[in-house]
N, C-alpha and C positions, 0 to 999 in steps of 0.2 A: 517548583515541583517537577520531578522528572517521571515520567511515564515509561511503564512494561510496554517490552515490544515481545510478543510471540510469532511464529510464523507457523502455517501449516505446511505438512508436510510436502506439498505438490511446489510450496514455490523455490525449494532449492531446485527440482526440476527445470520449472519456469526464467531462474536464472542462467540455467547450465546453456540456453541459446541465444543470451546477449551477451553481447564483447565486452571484456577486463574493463575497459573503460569507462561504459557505459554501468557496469556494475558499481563501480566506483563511485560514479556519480549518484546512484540509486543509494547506495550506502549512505553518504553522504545525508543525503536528503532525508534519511529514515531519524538519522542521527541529531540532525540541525533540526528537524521542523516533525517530523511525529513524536519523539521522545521529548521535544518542549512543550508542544501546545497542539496536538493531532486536529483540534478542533477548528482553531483561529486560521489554521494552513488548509485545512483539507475543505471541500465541496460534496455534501449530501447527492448520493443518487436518488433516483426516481423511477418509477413504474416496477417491474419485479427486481431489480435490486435495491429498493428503499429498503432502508436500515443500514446500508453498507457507505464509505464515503473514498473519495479517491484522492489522490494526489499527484499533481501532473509533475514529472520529471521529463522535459523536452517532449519527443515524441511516447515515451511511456508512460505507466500509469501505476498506480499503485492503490489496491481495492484492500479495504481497512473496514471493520469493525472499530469498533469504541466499547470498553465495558468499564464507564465512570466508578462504579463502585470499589470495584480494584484497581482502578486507575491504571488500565491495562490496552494496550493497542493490539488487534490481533488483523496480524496482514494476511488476507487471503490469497491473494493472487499480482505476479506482477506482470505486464506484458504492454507490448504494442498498443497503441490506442484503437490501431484498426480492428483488433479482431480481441484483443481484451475480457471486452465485455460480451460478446456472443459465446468465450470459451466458460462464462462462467458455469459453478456445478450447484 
């Protein structure tokens, strides 16, 4: 079963300040492992972002919802690990 990927709209932003390369590899990663299984790969957050789950691509990260009933991944934000999670909204 292959899974919906959405994104909102800040994270073409979010990409416009990592390099080619490193989008690439983000790509990648969206493609091999949230559109097969977002669940089996990704890690649940905790404290005010419970409900949301991440997935580590080297030093980035990649902040995801899950909507099982549509069988839909919705990525909210990609960024740095350092500051990431403090830029959430």
């Amino acid at each position: 079963m292959s899974w919906k990927i959405t994104y909102k709209k800040s994270v073409k932003k979010d990409l416009k300040s990592i390099s080619k390369d490193i989008q690439y590899i983000i790509k990648r990663a969206i493609e091999e492992k949230l559109m097969i299984d977002p669940i089996k790969f990704g890690l649940p957050l905790r404290r005010n972002l419970k409900g949301y789950m991440k997935l580590r691509v080297g030093d980035y990260r990649i902040i995801y919802s899950i909507d099982e009933s549509i069988v839909t991944v919705h990525v909210i934000k990609i960024g740095h690990r350092k500051d990431v999670y403090g830029r959430m909204e």
